[in-house]
CHARMM internal coordinates of N, CA and C (Angstrom, degrees):
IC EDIT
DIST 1 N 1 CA 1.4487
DIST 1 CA 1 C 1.5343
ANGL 1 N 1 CA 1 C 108.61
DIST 1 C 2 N 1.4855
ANGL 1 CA 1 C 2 N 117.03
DIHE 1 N 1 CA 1 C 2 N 122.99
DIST 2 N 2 CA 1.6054
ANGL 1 C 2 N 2 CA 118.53
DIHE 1 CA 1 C 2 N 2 CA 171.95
DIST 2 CA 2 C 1.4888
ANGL 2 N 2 CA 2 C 110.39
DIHE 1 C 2 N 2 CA 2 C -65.61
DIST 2 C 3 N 1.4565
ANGL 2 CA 2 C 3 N 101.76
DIHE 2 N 2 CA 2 C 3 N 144.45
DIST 3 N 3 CA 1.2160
ANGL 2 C 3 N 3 CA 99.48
DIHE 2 CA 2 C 3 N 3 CA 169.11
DIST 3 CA 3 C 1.6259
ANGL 3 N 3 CA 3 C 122.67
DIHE 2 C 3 N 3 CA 3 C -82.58
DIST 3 C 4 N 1.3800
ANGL 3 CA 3 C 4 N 122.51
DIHE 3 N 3 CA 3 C 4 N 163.25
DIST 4 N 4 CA 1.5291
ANGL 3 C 4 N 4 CA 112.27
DIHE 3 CA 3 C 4 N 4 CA -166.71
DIST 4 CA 4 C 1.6308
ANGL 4 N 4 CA 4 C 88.43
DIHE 3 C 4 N 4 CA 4 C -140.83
DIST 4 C 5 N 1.2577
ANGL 4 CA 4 C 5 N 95.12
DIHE 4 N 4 CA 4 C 5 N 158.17
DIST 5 N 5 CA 1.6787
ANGL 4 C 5 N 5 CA 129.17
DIHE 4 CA 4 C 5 N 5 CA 143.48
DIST 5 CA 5 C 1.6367
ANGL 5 N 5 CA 5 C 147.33
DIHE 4 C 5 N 5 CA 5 C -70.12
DIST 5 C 6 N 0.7354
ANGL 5 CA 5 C 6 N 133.21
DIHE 5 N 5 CA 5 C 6 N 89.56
DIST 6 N 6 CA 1.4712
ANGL 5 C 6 N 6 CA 114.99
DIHE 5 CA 5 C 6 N 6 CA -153.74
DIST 6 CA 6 C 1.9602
ANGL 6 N 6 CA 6 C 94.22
DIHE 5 C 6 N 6 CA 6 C -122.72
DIST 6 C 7 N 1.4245
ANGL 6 CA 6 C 7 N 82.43
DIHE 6 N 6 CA 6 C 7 N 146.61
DIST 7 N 7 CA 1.6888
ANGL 6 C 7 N 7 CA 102.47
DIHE 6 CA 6 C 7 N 7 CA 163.35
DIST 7 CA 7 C 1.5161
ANGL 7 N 7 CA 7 C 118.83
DIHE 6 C 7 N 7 CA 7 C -105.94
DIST 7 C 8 N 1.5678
ANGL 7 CA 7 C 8 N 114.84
DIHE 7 N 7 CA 7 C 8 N 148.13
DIST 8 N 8 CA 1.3087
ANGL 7 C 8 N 8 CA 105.56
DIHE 7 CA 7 C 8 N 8 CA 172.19
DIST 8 CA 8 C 1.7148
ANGL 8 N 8 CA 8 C 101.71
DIHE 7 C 8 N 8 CA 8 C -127.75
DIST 8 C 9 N 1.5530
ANGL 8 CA 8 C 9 N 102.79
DIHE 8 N 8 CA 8 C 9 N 148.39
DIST 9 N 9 CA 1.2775
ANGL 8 C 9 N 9 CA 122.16
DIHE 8 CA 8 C 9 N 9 CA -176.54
DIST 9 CA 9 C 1.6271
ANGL 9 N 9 CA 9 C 110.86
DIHE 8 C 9 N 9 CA 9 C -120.52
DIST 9 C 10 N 1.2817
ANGL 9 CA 9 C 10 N 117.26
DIHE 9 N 9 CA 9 C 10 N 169.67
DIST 10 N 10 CA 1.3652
ANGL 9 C 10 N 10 CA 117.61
DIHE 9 CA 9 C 10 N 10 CA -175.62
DIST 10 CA 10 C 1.9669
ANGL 10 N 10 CA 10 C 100.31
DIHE 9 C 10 N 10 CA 10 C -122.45
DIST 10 C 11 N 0.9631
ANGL 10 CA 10 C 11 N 101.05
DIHE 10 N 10 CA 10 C 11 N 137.56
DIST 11 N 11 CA 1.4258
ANGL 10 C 11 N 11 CA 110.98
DIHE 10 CA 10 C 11 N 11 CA -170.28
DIST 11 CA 11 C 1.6824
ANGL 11 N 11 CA 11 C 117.07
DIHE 10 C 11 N 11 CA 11 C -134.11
DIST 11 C 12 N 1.4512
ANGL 11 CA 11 C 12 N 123.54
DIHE 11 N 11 CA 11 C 12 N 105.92
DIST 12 N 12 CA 1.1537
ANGL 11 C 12 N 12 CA 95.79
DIHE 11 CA 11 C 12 N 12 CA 179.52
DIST 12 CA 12 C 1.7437
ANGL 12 N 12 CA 12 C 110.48
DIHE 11 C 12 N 12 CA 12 C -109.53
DIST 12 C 13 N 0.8702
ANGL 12 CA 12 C 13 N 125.59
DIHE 12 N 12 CA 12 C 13 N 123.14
DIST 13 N 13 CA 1.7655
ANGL 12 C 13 N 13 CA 146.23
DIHE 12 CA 12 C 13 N 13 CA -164.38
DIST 13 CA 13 C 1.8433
ANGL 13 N 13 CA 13 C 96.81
DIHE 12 C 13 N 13 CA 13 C -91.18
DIST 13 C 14 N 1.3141
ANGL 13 CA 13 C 14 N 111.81
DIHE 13 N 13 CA 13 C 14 N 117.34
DIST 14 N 14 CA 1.7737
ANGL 13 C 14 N 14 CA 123.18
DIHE 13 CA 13 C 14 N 14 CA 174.98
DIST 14 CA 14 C 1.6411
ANGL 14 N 14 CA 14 C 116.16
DIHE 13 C 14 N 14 CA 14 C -109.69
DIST 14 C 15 N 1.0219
ANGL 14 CA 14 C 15 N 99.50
DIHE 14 N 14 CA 14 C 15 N 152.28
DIST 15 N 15 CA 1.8923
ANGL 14 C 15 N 15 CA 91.64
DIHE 14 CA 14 C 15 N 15 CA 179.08
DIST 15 CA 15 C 1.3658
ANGL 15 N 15 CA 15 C 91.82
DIHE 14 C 15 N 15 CA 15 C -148.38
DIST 15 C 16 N 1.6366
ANGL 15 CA 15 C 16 N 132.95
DIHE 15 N 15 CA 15 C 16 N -176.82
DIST 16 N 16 CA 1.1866
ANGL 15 C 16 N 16 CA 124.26
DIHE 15 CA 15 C 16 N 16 CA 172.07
DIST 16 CA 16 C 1.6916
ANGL 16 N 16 CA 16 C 77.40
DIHE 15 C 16 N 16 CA 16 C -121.52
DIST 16 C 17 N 1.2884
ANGL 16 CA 16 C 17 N 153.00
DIHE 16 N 16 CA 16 C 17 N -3.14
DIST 17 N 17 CA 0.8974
ANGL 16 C 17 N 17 CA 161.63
DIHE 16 CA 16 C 17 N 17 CA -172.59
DIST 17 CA 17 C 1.4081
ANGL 17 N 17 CA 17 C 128.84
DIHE 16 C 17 N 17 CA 17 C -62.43
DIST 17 C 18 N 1.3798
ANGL 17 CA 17 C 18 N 101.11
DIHE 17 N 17 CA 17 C 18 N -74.36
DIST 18 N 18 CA 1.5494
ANGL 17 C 18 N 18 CA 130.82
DIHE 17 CA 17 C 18 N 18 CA -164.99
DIST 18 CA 18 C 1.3459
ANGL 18 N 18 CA 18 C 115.54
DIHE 17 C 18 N 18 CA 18 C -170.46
DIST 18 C 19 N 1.6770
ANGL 18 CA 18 C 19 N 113.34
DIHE 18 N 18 CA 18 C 19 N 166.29
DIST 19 N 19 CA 1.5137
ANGL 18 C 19 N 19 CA 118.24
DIHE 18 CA 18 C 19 N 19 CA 168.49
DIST 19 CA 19 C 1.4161
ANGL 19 N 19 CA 19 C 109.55
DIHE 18 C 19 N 19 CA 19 C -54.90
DIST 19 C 20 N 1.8722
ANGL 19 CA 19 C 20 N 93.54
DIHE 19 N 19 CA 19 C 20 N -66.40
DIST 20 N 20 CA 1.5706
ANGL 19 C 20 N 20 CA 99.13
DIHE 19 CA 19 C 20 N 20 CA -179.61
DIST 20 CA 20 C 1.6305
ANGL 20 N 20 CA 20 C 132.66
DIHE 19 C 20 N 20 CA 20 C -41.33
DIST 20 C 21 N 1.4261
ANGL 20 CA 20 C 21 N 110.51
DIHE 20 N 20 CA 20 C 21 N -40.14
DIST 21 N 21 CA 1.4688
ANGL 20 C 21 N 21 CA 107.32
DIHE 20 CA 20 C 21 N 21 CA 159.10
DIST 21 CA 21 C 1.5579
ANGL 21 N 21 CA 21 C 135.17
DIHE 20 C 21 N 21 CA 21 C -69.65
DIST 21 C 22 N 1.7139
ANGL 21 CA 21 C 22 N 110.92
DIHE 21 N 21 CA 21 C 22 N -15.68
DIST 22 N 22 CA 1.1247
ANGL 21 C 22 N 22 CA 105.91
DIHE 21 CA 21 C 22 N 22 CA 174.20
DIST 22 CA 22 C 1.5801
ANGL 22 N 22 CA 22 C 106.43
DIHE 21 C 22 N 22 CA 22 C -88.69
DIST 22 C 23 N 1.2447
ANGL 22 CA 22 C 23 N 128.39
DIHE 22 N 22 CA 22 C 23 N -2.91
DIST 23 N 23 CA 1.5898
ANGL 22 C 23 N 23 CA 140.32
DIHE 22 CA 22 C 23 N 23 CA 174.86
DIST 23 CA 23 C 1.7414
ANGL 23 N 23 CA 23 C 91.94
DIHE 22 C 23 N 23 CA 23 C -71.03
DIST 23 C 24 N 1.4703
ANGL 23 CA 23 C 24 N 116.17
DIHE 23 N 23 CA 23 C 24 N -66.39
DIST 24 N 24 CA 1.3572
ANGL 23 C 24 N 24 CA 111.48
DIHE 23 CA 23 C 24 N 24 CA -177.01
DIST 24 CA 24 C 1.5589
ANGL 24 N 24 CA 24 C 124.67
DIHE 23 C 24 N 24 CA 24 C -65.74
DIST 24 C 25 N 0.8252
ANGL 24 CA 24 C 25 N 118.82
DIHE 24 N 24 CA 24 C 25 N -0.24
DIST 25 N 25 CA 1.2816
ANGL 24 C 25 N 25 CA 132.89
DIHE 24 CA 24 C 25 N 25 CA -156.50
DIST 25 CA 25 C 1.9518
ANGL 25 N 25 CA 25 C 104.23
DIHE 24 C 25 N 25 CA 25 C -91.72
DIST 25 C 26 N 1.9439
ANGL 25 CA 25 C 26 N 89.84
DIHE 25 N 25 CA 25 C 26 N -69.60
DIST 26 N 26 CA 1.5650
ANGL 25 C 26 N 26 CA 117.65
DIHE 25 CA 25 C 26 N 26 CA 165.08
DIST 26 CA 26 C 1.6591
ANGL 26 N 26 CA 26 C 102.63
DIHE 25 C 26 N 26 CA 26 C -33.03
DIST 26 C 27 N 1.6355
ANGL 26 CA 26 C 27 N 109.58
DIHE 26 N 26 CA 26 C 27 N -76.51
DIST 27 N 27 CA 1.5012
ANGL 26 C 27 N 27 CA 133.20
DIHE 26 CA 26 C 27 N 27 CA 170.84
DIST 27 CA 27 C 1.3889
ANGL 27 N 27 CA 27 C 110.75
DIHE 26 C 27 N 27 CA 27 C -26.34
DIST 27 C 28 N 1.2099
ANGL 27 CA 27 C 28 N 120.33
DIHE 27 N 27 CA 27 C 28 N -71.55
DIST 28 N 28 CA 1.4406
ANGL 27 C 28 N 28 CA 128.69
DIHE 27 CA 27 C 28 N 28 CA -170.69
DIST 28 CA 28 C 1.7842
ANGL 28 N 28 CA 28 C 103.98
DIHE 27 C 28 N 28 CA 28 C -61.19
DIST 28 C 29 N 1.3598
ANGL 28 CA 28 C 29 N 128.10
DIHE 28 N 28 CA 28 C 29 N -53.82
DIST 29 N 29 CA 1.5410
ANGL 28 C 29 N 29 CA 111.88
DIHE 28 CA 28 C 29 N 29 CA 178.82
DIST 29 CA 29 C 1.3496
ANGL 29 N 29 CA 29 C 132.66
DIHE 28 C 29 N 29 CA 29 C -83.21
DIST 29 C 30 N 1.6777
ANGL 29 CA 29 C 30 N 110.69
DIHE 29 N 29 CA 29 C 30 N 0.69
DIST 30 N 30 CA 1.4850
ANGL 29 C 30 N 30 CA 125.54
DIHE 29 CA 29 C 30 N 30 CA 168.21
DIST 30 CA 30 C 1.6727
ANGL 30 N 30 CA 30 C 109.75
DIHE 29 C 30 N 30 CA 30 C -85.15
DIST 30 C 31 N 1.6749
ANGL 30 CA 30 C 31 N 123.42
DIHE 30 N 30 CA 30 C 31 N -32.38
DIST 31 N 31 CA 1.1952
ANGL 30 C 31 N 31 CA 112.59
DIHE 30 CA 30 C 31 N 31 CA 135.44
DIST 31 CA 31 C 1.5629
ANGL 31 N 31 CA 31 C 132.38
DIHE 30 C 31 N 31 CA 31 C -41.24
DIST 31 C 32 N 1.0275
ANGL 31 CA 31 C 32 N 107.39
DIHE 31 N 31 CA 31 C 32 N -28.04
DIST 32 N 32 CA 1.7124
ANGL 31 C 32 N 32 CA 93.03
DIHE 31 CA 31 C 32 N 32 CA -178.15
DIST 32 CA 32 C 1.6440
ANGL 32 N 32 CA 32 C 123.27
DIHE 31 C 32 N 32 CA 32 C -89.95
DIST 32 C 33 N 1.5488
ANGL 32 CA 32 C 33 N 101.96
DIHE 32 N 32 CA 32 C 33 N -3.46
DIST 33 N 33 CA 1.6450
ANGL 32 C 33 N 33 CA 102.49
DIHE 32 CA 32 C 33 N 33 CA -173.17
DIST 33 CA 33 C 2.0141
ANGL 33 N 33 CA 33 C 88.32
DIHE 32 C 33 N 33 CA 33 C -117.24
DIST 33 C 34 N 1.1281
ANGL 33 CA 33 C 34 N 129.09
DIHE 33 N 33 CA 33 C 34 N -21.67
DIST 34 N 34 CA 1.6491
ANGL 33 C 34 N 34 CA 131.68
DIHE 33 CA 33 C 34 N 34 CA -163.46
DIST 34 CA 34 C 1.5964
ANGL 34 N 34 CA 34 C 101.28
DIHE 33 C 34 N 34 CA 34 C -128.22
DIST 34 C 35 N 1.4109
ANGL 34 CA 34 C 35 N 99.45
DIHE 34 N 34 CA 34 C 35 N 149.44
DIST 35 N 35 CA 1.3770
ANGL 34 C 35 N 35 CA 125.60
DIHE 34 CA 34 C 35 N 35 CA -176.95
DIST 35 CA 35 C 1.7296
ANGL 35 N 35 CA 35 C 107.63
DIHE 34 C 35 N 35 CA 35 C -110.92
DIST 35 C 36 N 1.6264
ANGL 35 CA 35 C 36 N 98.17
DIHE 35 N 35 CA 35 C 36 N 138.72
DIST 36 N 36 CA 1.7794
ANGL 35 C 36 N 36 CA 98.11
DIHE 35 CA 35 C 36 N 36 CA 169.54
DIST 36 CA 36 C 1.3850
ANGL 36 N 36 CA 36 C 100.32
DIHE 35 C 36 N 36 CA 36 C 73.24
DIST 36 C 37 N 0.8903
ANGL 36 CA 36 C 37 N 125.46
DIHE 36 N 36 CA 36 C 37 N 60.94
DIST 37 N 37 CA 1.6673
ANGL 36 C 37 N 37 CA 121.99
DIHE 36 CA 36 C 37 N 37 CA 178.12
DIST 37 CA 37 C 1.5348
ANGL 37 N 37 CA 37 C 87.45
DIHE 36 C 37 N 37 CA 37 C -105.70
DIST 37 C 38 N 1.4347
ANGL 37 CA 37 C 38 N 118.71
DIHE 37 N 37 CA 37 C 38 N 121.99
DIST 38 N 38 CA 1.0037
ANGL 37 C 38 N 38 CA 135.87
DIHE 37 CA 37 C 38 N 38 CA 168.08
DIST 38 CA 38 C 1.6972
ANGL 38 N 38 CA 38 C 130.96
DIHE 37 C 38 N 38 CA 38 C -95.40
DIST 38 C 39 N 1.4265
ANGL 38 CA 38 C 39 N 103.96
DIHE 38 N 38 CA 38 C 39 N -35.87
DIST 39 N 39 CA 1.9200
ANGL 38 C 39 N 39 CA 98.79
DIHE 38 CA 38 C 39 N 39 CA 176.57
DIST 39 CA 39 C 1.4156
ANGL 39 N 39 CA 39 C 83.64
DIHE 38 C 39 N 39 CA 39 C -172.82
DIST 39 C 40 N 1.6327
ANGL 39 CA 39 C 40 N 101.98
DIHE 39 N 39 CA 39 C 40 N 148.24
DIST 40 N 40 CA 1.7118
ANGL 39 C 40 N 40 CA 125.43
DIHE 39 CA 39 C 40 N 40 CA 157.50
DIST 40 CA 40 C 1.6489
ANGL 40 N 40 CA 40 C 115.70
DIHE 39 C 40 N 40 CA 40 C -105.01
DIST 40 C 41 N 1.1929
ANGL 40 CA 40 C 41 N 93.93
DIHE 40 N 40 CA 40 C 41 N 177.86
DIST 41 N 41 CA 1.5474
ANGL 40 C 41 N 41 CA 99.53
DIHE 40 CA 40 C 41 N 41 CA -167.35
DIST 41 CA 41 C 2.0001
ANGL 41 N 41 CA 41 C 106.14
DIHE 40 C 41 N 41 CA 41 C -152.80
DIST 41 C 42 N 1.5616
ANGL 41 CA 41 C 42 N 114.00
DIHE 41 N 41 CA 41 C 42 N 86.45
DIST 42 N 42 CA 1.4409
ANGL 41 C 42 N 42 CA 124.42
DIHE 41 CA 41 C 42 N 42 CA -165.59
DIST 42 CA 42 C 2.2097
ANGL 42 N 42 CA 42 C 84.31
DIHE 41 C 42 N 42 CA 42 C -38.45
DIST 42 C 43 N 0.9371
ANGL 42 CA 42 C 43 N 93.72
DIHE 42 N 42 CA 42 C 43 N 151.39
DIST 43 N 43 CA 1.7068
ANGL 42 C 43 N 43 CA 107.30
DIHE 42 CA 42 C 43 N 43 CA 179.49
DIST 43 CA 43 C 1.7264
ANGL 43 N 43 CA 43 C 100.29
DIHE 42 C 43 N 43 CA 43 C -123.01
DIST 43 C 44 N 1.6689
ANGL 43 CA 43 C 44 N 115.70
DIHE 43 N 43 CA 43 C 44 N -54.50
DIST 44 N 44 CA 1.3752
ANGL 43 C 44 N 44 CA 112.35
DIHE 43 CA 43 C 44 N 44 CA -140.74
DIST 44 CA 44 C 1.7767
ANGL 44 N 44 CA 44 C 67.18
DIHE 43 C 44 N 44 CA 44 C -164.08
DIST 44 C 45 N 1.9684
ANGL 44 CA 44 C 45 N 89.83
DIHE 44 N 44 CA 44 C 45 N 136.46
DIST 45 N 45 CA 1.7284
ANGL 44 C 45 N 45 CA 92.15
DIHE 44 CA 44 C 45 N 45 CA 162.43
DIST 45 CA 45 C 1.7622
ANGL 45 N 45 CA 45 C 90.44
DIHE 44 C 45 N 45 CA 45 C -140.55
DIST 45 C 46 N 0.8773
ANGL 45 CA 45 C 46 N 106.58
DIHE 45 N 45 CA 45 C 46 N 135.89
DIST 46 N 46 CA 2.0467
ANGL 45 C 46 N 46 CA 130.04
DIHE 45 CA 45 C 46 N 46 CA 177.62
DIST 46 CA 46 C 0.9012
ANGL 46 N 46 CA 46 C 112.23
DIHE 45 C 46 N 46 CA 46 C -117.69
DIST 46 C 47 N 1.6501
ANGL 46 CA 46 C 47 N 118.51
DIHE 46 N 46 CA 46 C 47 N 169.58
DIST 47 N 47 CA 1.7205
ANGL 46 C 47 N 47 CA 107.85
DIHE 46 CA 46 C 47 N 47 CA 153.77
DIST 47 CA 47 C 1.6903
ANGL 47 N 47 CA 47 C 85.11
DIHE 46 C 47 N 47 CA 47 C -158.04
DIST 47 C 48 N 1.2939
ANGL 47 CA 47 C 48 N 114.32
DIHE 47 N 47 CA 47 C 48 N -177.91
DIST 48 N 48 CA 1.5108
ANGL 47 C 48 N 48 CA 124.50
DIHE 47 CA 47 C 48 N 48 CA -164.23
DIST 48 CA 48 C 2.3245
ANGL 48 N 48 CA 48 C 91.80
DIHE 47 C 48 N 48 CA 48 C -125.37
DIST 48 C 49 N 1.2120
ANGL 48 CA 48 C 49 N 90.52
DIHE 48 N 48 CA 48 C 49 N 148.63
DIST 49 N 49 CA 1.9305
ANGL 48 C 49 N 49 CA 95.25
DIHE 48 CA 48 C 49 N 49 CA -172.53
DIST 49 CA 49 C 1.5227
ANGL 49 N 49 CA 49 C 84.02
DIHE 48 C 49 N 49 CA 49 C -131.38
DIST 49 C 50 N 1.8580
ANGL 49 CA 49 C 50 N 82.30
DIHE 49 N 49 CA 49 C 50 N 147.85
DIST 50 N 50 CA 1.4783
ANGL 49 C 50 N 50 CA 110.77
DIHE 49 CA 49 C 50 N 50 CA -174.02
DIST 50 CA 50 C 1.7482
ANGL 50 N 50 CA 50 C 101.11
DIHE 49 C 50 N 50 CA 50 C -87.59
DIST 50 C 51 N 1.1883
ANGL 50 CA 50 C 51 N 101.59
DIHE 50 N 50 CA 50 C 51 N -161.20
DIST 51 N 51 CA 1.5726
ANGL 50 C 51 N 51 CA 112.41
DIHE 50 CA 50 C 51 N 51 CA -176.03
DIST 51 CA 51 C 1.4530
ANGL 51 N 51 CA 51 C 109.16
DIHE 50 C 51 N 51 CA 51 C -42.33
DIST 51 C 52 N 1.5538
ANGL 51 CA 51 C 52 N 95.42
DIHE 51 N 51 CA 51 C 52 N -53.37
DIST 52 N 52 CA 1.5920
ANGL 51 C 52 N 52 CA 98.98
DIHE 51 CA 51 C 52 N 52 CA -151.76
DIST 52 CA 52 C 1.5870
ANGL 52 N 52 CA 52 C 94.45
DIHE 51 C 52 N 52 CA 52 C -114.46
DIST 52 C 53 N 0.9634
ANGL 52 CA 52 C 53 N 107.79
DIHE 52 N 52 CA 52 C 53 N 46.04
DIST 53 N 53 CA 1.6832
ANGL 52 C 53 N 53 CA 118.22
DIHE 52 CA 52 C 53 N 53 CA 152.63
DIST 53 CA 53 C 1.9405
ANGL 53 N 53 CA 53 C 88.58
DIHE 52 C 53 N 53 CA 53 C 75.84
DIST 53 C 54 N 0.7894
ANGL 53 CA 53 C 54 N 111.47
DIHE 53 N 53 CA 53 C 54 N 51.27
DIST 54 N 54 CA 1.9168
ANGL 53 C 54 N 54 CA 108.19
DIHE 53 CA 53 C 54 N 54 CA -172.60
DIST 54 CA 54 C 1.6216
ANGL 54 N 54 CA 54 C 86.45
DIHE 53 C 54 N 54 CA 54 C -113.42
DIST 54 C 55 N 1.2271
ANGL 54 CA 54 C 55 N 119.79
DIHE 54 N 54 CA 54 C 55 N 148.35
DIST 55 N 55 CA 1.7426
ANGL 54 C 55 N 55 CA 123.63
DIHE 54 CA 54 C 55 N 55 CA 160.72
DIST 55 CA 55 C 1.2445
ANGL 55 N 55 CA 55 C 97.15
DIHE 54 C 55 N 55 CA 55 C -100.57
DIST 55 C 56 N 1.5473
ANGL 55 CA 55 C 56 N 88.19
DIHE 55 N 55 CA 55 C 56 N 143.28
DIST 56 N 56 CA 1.3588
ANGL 55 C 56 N 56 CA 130.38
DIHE 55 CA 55 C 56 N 56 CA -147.06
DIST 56 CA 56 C 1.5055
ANGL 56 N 56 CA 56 C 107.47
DIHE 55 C 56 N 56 CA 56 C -112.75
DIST 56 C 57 N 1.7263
ANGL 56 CA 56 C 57 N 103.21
DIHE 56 N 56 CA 56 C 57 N -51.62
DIST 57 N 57 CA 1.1724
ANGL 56 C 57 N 57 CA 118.43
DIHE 56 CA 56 C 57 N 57 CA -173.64
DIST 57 CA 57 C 1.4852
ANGL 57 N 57 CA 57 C 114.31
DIHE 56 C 57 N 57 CA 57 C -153.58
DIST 57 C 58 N 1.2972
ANGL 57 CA 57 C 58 N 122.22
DIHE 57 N 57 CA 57 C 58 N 136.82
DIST 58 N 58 CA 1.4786
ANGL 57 C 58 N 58 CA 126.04
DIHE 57 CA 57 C 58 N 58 CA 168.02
DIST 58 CA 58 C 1.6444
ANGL 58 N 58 CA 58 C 113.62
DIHE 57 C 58 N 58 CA 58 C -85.43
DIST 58 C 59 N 0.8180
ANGL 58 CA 58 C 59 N 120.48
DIHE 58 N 58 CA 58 C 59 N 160.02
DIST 59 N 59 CA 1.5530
ANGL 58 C 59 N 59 CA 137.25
DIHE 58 CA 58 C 59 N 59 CA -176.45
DIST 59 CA 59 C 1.4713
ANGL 59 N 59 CA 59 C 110.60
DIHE 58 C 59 N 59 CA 59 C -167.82
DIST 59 C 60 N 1.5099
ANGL 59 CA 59 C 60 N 105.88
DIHE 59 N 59 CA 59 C 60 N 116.86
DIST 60 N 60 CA 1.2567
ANGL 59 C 60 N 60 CA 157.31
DIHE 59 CA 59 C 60 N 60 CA -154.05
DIST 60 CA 60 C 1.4066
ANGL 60 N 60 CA 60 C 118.64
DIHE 59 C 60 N 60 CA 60 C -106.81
DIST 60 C 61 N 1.1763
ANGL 60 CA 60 C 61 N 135.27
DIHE 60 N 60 CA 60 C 61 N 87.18
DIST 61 N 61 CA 1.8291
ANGL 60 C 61 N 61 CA 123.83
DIHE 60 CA 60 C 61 N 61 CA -160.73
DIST 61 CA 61 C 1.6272
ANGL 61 N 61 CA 61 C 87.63
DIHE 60 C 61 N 61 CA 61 C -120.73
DIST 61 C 62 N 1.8032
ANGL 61 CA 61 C 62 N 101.24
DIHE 61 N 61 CA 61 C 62 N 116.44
DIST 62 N 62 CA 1.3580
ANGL 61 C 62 N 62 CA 95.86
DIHE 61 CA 61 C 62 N 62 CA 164.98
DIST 62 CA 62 C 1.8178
ANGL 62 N 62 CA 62 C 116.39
DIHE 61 C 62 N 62 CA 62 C -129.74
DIST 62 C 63 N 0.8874
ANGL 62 CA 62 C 63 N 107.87
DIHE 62 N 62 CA 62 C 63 N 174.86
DIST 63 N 63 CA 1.7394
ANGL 62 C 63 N 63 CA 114.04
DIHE 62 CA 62 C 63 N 63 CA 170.19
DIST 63 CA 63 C 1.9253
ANGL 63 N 63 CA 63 C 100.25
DIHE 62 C 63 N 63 CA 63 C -96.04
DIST 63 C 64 N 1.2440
ANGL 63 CA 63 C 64 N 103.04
DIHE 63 N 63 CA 63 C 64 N 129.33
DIST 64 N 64 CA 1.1634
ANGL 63 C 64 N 64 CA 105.49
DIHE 63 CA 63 C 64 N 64 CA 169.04
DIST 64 CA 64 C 1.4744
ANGL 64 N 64 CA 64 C 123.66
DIHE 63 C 64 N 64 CA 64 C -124.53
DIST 64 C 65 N 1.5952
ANGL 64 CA 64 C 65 N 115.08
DIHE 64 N 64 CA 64 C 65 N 119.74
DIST 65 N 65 CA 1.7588
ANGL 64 C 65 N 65 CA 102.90
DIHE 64 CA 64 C 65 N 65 CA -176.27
DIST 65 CA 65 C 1.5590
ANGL 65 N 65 CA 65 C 97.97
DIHE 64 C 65 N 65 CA 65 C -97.58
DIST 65 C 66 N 1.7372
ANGL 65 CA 65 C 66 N 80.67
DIHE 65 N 65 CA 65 C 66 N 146.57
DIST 66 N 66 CA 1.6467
ANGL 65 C 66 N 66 CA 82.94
DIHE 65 CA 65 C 66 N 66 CA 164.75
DIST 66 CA 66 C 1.7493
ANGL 66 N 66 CA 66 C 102.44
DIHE 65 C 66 N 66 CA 66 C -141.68
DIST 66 C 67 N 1.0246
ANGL 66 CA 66 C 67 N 140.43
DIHE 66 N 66 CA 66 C 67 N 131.84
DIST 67 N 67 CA 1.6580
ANGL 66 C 67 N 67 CA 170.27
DIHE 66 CA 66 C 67 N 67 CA 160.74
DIST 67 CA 67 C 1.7792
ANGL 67 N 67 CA 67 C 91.39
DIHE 66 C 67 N 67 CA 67 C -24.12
DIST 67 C 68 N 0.9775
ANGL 67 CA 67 C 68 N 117.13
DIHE 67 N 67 CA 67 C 68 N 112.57
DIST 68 N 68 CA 1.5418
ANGL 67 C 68 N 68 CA 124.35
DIHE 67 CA 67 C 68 N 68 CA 155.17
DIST 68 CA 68 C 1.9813
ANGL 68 N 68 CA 68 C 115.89
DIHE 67 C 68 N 68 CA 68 C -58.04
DIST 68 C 69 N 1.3418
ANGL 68 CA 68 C 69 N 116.42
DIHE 68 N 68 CA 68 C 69 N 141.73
DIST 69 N 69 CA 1.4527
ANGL 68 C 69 N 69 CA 99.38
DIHE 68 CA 68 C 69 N 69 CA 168.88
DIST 69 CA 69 C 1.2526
ANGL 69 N 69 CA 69 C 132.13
DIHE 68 C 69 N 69 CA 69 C -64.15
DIST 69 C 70 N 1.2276
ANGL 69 CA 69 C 70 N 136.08
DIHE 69 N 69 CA 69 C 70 N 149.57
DIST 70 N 70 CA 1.4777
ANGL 69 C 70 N 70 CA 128.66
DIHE 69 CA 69 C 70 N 70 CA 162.88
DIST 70 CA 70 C 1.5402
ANGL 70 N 70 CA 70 C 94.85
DIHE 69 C 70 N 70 CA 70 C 106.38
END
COOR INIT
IC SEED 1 N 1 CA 1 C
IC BUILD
């Protein structure tokens, strides 16, 4: 097994949905700007409430590594 490098980033992923979708969510658009993303790690989970105390929104704070090239 080569040895690697890895960076970690902070990502927070929202859904009006669910945790699990704001996990995919985070996941899915940190793929689109970074390469080699290898594993996350949930850090912090929130969400934002409507008038009448209803959730509104999840919020998702994760660490994300991703593998440098070479």
């Amino acid at each position: 097994m080569a040895d690697h490098t890895y960076a970690i980033t902070h990502v927070v992923g929202t859904s009006s949905e669910g945790i699990d979708t704001a996990v995919q969510n985070g996941i899915r658009r940190a793929g689109e700007s970074l390469r080699n993303l290898d594993w996350f790690e949930v850090t912090e989970i929130r969400g934002r409430l409507g008038h009448s105390s209803e959730v509104q929104e999840y919020q998702v704070t994760m660490k994300v590594g991703f593998r440098y090239d070479g």
